[in-house]
N, CA, C and O atoms as a MOPAC input file, in Angstrom:
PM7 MOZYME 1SCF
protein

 N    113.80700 1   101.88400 1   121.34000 1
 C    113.00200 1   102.73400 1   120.49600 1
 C    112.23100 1   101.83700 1   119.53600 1
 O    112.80000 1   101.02000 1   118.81400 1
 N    110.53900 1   102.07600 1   119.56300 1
 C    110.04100 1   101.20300 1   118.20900 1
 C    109.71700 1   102.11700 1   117.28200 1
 O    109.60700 1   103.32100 1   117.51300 1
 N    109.56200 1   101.60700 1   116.26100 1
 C    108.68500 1   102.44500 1   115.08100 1
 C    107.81300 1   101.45300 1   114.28300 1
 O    108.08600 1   100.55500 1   113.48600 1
 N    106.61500 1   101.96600 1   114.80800 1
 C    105.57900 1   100.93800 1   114.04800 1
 C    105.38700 1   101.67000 1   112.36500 1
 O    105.51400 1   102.82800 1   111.96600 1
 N    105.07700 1   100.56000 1   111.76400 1
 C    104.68100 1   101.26800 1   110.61800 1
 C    103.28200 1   100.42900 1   109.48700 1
 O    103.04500 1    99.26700 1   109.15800 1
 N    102.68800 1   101.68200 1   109.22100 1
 C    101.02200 1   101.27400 1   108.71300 1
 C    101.30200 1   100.80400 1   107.29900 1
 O    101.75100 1   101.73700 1   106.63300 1
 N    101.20100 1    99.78000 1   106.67800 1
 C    101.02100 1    99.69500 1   105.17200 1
 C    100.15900 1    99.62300 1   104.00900 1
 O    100.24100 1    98.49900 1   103.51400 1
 N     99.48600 1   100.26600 1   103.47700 1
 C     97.94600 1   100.08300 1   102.81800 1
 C     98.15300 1    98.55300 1   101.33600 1
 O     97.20000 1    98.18400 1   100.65100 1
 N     99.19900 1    98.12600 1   101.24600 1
 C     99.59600 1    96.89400 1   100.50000 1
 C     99.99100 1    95.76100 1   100.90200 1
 O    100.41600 1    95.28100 1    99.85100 1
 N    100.15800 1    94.95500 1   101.72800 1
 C    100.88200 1    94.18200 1   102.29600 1
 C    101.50000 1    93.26700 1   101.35700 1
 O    102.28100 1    92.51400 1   101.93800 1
 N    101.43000 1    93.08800 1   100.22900 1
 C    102.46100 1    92.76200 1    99.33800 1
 C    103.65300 1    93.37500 1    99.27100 1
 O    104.61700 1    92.72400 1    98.86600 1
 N    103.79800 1    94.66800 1    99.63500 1
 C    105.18200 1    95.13600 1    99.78900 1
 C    106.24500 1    95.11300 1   101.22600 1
 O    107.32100 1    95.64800 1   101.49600 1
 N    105.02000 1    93.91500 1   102.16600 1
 C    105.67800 1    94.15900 1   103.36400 1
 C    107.09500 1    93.45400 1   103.27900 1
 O    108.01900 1    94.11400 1   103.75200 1
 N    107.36400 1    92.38400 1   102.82100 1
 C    108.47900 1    91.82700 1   102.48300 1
 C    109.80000 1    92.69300 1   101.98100 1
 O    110.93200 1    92.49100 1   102.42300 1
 N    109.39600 1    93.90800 1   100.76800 1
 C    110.15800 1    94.86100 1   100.48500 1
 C    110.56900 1    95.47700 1   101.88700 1
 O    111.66200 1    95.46900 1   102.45400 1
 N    109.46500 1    95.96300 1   102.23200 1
 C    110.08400 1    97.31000 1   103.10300 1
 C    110.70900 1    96.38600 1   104.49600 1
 O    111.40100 1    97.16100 1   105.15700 1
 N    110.68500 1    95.24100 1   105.02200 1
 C    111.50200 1    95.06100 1   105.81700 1
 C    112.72400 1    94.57400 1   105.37000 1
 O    113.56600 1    94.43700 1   106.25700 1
 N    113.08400 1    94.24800 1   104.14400 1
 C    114.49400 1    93.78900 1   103.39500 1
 C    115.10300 1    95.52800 1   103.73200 1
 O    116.15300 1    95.65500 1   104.36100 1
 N    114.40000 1    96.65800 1   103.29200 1
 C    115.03800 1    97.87200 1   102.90000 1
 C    115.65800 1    98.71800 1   104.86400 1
 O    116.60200 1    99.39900 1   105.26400 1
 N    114.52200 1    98.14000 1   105.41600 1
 C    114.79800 1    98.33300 1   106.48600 1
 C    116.09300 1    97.57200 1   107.41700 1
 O    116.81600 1    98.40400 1   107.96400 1
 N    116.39300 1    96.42900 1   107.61100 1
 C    116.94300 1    95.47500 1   107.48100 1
 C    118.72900 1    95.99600 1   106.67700 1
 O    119.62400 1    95.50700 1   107.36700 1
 N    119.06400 1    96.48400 1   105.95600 1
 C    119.67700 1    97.16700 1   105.29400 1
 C    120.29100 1    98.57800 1   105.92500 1
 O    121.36900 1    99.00900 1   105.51500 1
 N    119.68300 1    99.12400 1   106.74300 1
 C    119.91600 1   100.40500 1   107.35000 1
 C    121.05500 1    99.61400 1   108.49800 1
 O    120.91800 1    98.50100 1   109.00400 1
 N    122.10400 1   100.52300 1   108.68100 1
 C    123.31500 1   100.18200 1   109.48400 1
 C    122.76600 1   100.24400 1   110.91900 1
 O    122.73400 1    99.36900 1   111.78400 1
 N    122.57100 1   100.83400 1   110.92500 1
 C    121.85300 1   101.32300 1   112.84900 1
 C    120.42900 1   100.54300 1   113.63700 1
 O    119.95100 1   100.64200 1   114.76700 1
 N    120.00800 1    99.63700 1   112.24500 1
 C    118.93000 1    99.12800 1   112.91000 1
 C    119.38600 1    97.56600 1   113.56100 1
 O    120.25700 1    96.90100 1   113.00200 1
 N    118.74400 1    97.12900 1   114.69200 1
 C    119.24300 1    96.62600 1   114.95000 1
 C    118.44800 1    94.91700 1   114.72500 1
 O    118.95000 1    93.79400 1   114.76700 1
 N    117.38200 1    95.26600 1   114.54400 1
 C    116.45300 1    94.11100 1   114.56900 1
 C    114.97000 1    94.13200 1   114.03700 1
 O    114.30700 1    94.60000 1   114.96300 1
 N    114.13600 1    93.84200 1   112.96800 1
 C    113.14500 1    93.87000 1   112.20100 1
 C    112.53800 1    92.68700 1   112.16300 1
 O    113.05100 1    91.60000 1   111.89700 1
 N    111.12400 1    92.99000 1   112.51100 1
 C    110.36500 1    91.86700 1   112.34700 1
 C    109.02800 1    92.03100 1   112.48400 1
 O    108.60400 1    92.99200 1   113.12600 1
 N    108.30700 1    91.26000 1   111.99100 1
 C    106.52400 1    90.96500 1   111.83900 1
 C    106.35800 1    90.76100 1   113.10500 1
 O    107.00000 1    89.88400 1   113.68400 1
 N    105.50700 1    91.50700 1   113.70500 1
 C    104.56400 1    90.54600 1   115.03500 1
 C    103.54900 1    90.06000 1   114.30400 1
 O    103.13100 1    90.48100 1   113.22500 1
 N    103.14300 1    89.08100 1   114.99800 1
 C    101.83800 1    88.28100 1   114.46100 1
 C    101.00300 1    88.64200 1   115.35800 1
 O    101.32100 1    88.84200 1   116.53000 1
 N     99.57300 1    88.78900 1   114.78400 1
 C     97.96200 1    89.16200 1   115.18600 1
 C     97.70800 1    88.00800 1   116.09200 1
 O     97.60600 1    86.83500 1   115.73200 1
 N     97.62100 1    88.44000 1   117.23400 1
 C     97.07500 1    87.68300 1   118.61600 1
 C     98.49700 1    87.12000 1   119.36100 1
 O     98.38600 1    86.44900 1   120.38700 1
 N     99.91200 1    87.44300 1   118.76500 1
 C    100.64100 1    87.22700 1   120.22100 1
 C    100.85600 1    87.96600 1   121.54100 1
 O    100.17900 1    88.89300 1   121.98500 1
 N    101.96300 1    87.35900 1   122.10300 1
 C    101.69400 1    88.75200 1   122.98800 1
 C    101.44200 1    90.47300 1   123.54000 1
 O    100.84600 1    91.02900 1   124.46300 1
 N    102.49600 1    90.98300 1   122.06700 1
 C    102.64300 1    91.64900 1   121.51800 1
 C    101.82700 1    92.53900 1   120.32400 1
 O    102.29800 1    92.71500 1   119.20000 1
 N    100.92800 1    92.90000 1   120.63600 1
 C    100.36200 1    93.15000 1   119.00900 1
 C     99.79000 1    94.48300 1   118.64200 1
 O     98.68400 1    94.71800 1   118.15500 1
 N    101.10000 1    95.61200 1   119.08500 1
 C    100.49900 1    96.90900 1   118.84300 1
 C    101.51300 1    97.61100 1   117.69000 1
 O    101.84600 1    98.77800 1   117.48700 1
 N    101.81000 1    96.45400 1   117.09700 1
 C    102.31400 1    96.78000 1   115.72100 1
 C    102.35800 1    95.75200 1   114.80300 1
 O    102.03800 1    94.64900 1   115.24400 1
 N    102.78300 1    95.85300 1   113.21400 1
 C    103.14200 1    94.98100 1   112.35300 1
 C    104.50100 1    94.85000 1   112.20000 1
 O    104.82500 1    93.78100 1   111.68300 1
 N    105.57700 1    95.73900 1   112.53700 1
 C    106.89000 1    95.37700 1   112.41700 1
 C    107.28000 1    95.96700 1   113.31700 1
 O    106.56100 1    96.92100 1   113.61200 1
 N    108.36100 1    95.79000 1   114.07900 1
 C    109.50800 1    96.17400 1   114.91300 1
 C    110.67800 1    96.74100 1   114.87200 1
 O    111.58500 1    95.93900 1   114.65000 1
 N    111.01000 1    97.87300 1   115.00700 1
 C    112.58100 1    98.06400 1   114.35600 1
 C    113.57800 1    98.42200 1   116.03400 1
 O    113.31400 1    99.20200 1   116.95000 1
 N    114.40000 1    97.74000 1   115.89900 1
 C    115.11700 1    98.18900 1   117.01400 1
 C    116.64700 1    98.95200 1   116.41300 1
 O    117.35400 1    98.53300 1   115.49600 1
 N    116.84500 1   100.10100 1   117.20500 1
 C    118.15400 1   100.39200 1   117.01500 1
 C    119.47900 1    99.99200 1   117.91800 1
 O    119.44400 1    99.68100 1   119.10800 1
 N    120.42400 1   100.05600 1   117.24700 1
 C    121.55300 1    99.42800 1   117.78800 1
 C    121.89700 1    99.72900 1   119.04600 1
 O    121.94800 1   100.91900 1   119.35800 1
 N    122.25300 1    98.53300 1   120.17900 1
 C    122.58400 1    99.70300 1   121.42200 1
 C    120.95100 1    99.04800 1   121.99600 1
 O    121.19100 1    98.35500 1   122.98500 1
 N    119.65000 1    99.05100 1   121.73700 1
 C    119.02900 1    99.23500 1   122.41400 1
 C    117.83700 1    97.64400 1   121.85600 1
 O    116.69600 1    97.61900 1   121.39600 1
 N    118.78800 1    96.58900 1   122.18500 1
 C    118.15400 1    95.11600 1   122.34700 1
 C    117.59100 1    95.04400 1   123.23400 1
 O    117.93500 1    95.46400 1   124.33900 1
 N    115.90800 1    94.11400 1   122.76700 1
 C    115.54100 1    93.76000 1   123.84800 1
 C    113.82100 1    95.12500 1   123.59400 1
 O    112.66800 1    94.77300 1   123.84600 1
 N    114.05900 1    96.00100 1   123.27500 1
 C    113.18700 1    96.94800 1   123.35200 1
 C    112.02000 1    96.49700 1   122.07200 1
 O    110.92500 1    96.99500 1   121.80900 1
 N    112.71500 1    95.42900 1   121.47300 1
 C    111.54000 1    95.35000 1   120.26400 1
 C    109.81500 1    94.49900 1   120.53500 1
 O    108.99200 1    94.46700 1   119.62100 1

């Protein structure tokens, strides 16, 4: 499961993946970077149980 998420500050991106990061069930959070393979989001959240999907 992903959940992308839009931020209109990116100074708070650091916050909201610490807060995310913090949640028991998530399993994995992170920045994609602009032009890897990947790039139809800014963060990644995976839930537990389901590695590999981020």
């Amino acid at each position: 499961m992903r959940f992308d998420f839009e931020i209109g500050d990116p100074t708070h991106l650091e916050t909201l993946l610490r807060m995310l990061r913090r949640i028991d069930s998530v399993y994995d959070v992170r920045r994609a970077v602009q032009g890897a393979s990947d790039t139809s989001s800014d963060t990644d959240v995976d839930p537990v149980g389901n590695p590999g999907n981020a």
